[in-house]
C-alpha positions as CSV (number, residue, x, y, z in Angstrom):
1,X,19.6,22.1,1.5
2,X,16.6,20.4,3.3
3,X,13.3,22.3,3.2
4,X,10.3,21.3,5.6
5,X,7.0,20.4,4.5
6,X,4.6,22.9,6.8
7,X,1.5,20.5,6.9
8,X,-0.9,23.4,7.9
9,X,0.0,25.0,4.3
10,X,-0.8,22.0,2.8
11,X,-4.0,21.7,4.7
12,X,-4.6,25.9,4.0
13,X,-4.1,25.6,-0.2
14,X,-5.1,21.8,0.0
15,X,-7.4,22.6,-3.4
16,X,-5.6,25.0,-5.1
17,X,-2.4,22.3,-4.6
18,X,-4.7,19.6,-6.0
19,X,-5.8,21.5,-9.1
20,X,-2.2,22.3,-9.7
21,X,-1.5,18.8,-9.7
22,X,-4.2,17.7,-12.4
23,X,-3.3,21.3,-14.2
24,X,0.6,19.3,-14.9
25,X,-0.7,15.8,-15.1
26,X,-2.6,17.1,-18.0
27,X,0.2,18.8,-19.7
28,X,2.6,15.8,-19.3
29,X,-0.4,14.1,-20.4
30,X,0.4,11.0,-17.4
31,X,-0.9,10.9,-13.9
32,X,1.9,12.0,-11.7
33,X,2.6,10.5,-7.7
34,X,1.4,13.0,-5.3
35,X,5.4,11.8,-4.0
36,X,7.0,13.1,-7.2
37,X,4.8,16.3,-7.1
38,X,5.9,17.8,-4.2
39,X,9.3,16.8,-4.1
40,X,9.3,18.4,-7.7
41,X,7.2,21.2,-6.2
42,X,10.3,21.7,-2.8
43,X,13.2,21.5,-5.9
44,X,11.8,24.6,-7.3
């Protein structure tokens, strides 16, 4: 199944995406790619 990205979402939750980002870099305890982050993020 392919999923689009809808880049006005991204654009509308920008921040709260960003601080879910740092939110699971911190539990990993690694910096995670902004790549592997949404493509993690469409798998769910």
């Amino acid at each position: 199944m392919i999923k689009t990205i809808n880049l006005r979402y991204i654009e509308e939750r920008f921040e709260e995406i960003k601080e879910e980002k740092t939110k699971a870099e911190k539990e990993l305890g690694r910096i995670i790619t902004w790549e592997d982050f949404i493509y993690n993020k469409i798998r769910r």
